[in-house]
C-alpha positions in Angstrom: 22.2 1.2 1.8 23.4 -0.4 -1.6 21.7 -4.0 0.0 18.6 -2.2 0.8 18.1 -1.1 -2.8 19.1 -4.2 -4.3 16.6 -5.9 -2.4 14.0 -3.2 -3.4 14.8 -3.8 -7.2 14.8 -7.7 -6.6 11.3 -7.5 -5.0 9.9 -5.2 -7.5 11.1 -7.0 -10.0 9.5 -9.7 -9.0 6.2 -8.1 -8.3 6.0 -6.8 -12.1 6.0 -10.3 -13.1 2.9 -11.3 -11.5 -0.5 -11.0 -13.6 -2.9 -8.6 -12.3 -4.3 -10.7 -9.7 -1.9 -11.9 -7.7 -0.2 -8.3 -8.2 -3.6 -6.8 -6.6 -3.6 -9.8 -3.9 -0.2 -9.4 -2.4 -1.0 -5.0 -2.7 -4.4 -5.8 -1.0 -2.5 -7.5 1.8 0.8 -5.5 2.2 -2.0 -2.6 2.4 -4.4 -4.1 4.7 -1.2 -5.6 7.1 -0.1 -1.5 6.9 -3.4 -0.2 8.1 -3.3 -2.4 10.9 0.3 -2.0 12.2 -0.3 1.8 12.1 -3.5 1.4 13.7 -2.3 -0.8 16.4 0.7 1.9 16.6 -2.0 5.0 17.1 -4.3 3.3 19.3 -7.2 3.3 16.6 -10.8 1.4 17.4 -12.1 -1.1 14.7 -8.7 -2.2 13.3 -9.4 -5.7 11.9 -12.4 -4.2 10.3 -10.6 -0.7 8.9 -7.9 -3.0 7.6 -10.1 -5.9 5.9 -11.7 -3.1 4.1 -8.5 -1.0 2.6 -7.4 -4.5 1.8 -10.7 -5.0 0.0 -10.7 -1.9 -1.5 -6.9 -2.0 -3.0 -7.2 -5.4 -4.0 -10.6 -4.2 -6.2 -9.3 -1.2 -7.6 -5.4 -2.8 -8.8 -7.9 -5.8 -10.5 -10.2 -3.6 -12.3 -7.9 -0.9 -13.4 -4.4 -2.1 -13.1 -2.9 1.6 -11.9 0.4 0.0 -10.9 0.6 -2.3 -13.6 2.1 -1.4 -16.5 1.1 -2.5 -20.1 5.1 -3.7 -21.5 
C-alpha cells in the first residue's frame, strides 16, 4: 500500500506542475478514457461520442476556471 501512495504523491506532484493547459488536457483525457471504460463495462450506446464530449467538457471547464489548480 505504502508503493501505491507513493506513486499517487509522485504523479500528483507532477500534475501540479503543469500550467493550466496541459493540467486540463491530460484531466480531459483521463476523464474522457474513464467514461469510456465504464461505458464499455455497462454496456452503454454512443460511447465514443459520450466520452469525446465529457473530455471536451473537463478539458473547457479546468482551462477557463482552473478548479483543481491552485494559485501557490
Amino acid at each position: 500500500m505504502e508503493t501505491a501512495r507513493r506513486l499517487y504523491d509522485r504523479v500528483d506532484a507532477w500534475l501540479r506542475d503543469r500550467s493550466r493547459v496541459p493540467y486540463a488536457a491530460i484531466l480531459g483525457t483521463a476523464t474522457g478514457l474513464g467514461v469510456l471504460v465504464v461505458g464499455m463495462v455497462l454496456g452503454s450506446g454512443l460511447l465514443v461520442v459520450q466520452a469525446v464530449t465529457m473530455a471536451v467538457v473537463v478539458f473547457g471547464l479546468e482551462c477557463v476556471f482552473g478548479v483543481h489548480q491552485t494559485d501557490e
